[in-house]
C-alpha positions as CSV (number, residue, x, y, z in Angstrom):
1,X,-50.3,12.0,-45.4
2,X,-49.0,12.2,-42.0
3,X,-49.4,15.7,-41.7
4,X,-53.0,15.1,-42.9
5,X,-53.5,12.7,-39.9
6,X,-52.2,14.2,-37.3
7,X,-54.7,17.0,-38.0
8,X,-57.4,14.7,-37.4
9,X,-56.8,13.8,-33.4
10,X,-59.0,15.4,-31.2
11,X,-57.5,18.1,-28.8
12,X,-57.6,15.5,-26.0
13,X,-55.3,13.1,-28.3
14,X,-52.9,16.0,-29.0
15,X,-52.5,16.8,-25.1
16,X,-51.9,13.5,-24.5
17,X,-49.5,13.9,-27.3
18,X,-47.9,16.3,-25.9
19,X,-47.4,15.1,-22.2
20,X,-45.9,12.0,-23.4
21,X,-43.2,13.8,-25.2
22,X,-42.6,15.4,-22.2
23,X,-42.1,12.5,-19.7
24,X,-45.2,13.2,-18.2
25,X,-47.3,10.1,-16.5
26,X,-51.1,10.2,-17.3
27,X,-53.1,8.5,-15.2
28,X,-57.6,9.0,-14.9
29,X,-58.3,10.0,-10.8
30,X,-61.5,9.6,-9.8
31,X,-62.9,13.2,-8.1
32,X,-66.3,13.7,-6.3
33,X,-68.8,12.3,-9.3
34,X,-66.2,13.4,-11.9
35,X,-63.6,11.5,-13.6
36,X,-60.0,13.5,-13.9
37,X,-57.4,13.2,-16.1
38,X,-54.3,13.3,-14.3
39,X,-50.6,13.7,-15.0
40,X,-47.4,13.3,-13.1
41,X,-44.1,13.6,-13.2
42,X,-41.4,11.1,-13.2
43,X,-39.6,10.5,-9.9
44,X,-40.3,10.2,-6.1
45,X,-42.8,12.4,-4.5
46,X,-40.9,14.4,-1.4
47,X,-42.3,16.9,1.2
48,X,-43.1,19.9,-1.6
49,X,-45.8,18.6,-4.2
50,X,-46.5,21.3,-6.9
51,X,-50.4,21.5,-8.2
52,X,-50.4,22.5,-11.7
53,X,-54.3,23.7,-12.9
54,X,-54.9,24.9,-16.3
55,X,-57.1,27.4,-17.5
56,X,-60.5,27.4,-19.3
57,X,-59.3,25.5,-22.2
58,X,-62.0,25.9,-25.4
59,X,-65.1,25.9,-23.7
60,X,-66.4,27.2,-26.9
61,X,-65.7,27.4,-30.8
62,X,-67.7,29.7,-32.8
63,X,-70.4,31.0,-30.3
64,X,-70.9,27.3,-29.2
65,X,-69.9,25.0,-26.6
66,X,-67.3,23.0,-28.0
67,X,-67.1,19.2,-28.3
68,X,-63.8,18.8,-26.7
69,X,-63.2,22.1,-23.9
70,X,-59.5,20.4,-23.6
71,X,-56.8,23.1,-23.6
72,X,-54.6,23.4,-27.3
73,X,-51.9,25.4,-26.0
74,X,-49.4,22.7,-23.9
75,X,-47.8,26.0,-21.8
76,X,-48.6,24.3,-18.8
77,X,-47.0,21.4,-20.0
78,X,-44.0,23.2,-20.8
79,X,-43.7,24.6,-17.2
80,X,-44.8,21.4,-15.6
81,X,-41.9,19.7,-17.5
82,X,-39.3,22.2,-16.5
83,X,-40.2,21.9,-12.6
84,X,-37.5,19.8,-10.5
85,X,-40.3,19.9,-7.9
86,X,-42.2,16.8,-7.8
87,X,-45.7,17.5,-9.5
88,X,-49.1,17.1,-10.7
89,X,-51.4,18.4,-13.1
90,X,-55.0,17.6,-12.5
91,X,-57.4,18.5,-15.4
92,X,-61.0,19.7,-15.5
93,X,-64.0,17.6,-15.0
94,X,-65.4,16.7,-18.8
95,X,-62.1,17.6,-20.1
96,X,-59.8,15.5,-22.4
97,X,-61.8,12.9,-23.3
98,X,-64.1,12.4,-20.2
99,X,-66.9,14.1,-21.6
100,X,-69.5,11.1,-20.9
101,X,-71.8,11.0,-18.1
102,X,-72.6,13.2,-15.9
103,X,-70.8,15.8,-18.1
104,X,-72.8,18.2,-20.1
105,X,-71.6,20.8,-22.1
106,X,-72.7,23.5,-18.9
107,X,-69.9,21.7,-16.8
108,X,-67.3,23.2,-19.1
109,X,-69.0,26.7,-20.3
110,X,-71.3,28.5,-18.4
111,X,-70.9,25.9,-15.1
112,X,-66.7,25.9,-15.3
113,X,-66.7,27.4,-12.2
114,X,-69.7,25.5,-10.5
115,X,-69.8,24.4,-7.0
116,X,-69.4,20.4,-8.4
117,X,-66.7,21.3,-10.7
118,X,-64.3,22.9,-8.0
119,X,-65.1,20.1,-5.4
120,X,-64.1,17.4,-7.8
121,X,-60.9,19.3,-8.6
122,X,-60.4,19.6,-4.9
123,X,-60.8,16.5,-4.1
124,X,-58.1,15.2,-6.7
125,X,-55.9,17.6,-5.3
126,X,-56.6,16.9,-2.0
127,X,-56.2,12.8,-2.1
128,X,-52.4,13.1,-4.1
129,X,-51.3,15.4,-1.2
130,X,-51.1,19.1,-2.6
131,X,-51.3,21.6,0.0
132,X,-50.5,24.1,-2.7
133,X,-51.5,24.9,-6.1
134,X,-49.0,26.7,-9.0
135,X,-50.8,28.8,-11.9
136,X,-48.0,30.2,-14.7
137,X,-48.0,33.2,-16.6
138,X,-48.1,33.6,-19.9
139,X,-47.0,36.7,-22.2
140,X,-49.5,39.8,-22.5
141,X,-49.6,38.7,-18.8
142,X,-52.5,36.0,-19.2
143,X,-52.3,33.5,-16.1
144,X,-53.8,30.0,-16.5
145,X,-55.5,28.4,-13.9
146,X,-56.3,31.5,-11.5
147,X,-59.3,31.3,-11.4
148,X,-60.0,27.8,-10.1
149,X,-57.3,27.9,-8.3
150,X,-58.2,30.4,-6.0
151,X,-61.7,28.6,-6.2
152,X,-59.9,25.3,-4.7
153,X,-57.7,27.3,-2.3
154,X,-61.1,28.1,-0.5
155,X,-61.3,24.4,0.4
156,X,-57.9,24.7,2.4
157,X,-55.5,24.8,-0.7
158,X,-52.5,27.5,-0.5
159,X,-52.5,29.0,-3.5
160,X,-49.3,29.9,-4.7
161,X,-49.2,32.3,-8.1
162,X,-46.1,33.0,-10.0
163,X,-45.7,34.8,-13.5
């Protein structure tokens, strides 16, 4: 039965899931008009502040935009959890679990990369200090949070990509 149930949680539950059994701190930051779920973790922050951004998550299922975009593999998690660094992770607009207003299911498929979306982002990053941004790699060479990161580098963010 409890197999049965833990099928059931939503890909936002099983992130959050998954952060907590890594020591991770969750908090929601508020971005520019978006709401961003946040993690930390544990410790003082010193001088060096690592910016973990994933990537697209499951903006769709089937051919259709999905009803929670939130990311099911915890890789960034895992990386995140092995960094001595001081760090965040700062999540997509409309992404676990704060898919209600002014989200729309454009925000996290055909709008991920949108002007509002990488301003938000930027601003969370932006407000907790980063001055950098860290994307991982993954095997078959698949990097998680490129994209946007370079997208937020634009705003005066040095990315800094390792794989």
């Amino acid at each position: 039965m409890l197999a049965l149930g833990a099928g059931c949680r939503t890909a936002s539950e099983q992130f959050s899931r998954r952060a907590t059994e890594r020591g991770l701190h969750a908090d929601v930051i508020m971005g520019e008009g978006f709401q961003h779920f946040a993690l930390s973790t544990p410790g003082p922050r010193g001088a060096v502040l690592h910016v973990y951004l994933d990537g697209d998550g499951t903006p769709t299922l089937g051919g259709y935009p999905a009803a929670d975009p939130t990311p099911r593999d915890p890789l960034v998690l895992d990386l995140m959890a092995l960094d001595s660094t001081p760090a965040i992770y700062v999540g997509r607009p409309c992404y676990h679990g704060l898919s209600g207003a002014p989200c729309s299911p454009s925000l996290w498929t055909s709008g991920r990369y949108s002007e509002p979306v990488v301003a938000s982002m930027a601003a969370v990053v932006r407000r907790d200090g980063g001055e950098s941004c860290e994307t991982g790699g993954q095997p078959k060479q698949r990097t998680l949070g490129v994209s946007i990161c370079v997208l937020v580098a634009v705003r005066g963010i040095e990315p800094r990509f390792r794989g």
